[in-house]
N, C-alpha and C positions, 0 to 999 in steps of 0.2 A: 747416322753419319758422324763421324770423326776428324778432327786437324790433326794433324802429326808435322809438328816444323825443329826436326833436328839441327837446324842451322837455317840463320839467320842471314842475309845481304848478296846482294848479285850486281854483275856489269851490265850494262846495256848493251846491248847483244846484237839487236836487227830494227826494221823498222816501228814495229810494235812494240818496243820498250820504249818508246821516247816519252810516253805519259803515266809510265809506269807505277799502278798504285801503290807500290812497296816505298818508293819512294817519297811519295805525295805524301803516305800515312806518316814516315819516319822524319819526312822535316817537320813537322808540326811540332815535335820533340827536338832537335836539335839533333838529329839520329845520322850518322854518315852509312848511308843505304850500300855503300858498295866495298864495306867490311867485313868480310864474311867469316862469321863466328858461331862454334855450339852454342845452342840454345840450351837453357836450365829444363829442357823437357827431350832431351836429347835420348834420354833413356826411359821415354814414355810407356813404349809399348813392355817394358820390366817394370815399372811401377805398377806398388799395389795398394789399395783400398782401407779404408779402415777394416772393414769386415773382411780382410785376406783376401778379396778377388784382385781383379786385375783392371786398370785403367784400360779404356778403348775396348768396352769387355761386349757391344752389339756383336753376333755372332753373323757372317757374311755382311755386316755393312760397309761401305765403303769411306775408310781412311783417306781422306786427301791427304798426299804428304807433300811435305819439304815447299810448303805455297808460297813463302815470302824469300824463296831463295831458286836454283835451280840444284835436282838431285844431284846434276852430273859434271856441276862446274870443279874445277880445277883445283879449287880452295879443299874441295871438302874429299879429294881423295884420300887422304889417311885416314878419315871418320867413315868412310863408304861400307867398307867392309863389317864393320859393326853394326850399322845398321843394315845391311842386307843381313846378317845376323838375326836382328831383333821380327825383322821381316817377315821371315822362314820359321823362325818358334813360333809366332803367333799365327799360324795355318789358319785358324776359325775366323781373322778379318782379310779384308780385301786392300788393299793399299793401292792406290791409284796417286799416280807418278808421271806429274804434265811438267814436260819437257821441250826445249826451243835447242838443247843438244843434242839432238840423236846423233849426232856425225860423232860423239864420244860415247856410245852407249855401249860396244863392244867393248871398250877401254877398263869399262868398269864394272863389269858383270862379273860374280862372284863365280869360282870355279866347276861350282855344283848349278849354274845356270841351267844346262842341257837347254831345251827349246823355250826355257821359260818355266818361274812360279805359275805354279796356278792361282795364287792371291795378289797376283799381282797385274795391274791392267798399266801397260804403257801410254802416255797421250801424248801427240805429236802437232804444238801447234804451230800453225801455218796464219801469218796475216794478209797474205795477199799472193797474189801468184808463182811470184820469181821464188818464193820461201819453200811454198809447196812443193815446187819442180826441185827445187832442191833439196831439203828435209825427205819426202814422201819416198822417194827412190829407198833413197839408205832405210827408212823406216818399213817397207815391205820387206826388205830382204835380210833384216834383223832377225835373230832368234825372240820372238815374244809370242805367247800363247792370245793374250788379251789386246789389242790394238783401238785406241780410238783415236780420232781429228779435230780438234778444235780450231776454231775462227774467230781468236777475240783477241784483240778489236780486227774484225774484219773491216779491211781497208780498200775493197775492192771485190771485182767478180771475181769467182775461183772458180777453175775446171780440174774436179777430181775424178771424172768420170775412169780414166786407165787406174786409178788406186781404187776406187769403188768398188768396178768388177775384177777382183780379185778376189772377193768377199773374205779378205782379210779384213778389214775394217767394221768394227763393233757397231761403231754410232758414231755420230758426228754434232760437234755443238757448233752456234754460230753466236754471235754477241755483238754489239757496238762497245764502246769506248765512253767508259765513264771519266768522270774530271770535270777541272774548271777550263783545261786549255784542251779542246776534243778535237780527233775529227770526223766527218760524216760517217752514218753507217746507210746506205741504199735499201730500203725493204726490196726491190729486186736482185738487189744480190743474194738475200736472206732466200728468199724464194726460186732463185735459180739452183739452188743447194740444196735445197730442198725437192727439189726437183729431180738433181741428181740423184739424190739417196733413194728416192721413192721408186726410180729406174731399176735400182739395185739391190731395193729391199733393205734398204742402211735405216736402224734407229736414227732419225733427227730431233735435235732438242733449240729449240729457239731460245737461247737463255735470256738476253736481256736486250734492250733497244738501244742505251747507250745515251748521251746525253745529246747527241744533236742527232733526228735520225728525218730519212726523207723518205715519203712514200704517197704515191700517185703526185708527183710534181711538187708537191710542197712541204717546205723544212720543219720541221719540228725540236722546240726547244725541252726535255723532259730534265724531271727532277728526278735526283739518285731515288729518294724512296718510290716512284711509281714505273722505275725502268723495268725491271723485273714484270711485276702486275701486267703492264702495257704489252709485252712479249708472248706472256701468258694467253691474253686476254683476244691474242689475235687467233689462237686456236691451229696454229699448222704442227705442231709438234707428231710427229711420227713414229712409229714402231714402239719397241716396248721396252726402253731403255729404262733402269731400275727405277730410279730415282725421278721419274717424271708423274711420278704420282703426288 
């Protein structure tokens, strides 16, 4: 697995930015989060190695890119093209590109898009329902070969069942909401979702519990280092999405 963050800082967008870690991490530093600038690693996937190979050089793994920013915000259209450049030369990795803009995703696809890279997987996240009805539409009917759904911080029930059975949809992740100012994540929502997918055959990945999480009636206070583990450890994770190993 790889990071790829060509540019740095993003606006609050929806209701799922309001505890936003890019920002939590960036005032600790004095950092104004919503600047949005190339990053000194802007030109990663062209950088090479002492020994002449190449940075990000795991062959089919998966690149998170552009994490502490969004790919498709507004700032970063004159750098876009470059990097869907740097993108497309490096065919041997997978870049995986979680986005809260599909409503611009057409805007900015390179001209040789056709239906979609093949190394390229889109993610479309949705924090609670009114996002999904809105996002999920336009993101079915987008040109993308690779499609997944993320739920973090899932802020409530979600019903994907009409995006599901499509079986456009890869996998789907679900998470709570880490931080010091949280808010709840339901394990029945977790597992309504899971429920769904299982209907549909959807890889599901529980990724994490989040810092305040409820489940059979009673609240639970979790610490960042055991969110993850705790997620894990509850064993509902589904189908055979790569990296759940």
């Amino acid at each position: 697995m790889g990071i790829w963050n060509p540019w740095h800082g993003c606006h609050k967008y929806s209701a799922g930015c309001l505890n936003c870690y890019v920002y939590r991490r960036d005032s600790q530093f004095g950092k104004a989060s919503d600047i949005v600038q190339k990053t000194a690693d802007f030109n990663l996937p062209f950088k090479r190695t002492r020994d002449r190979g190449y940075k990000l050089t795991e062959a089919n793994s998966p690149v998170y890119t552009c994490m502490t920013s969004d790919f498709f915000i507004e700032e970063a259209d004159e750098w876009r093209e470059e990097a869907w450049r740097m993108i497309k030369w490096r065919s041997e990795l997978h870049f995986v590109i979680i986005t809260k803009r599909i409503k611009r995703f057409t805007e900015c696809i390179p001209e040789d898009w056709g239906d979609g890279y093949e190394n390229v997987t889109i993610v479309c996240t949705c924090e609670n329902q009114e996002e999904a009805d809105r996002r999920l539409p336009v993101f079915i009917d987008a040109p993308v070969k690779h499609r997944e759904i993320i739920h973090e911080p899932m802020l409530g029930a979600i019903n994907t069942e009409k995006y599901l059975k499509t079986g456009l949809i890869e996998a789907v992740t679900c998470g709570g909401e880490s931080g010091d100012r949280v808010r709840l994540c339901d394990y029945d929502w977790i597992l309504d979702m899971r429920r769904q997918c299982i209907k549909y055959d959807v890889p599901f990945y529980f990724k994490q519990t989040g810092a305040l999480f409820k489940k059979d009636g009673r609240i639970y206070h979790i610490k960042r280092k055991d969110q993850i583990e705790q997620a894990w450890r509850a064993g509902i994770n589904y189908g055979n999405k790569k990296d759940m190993a």
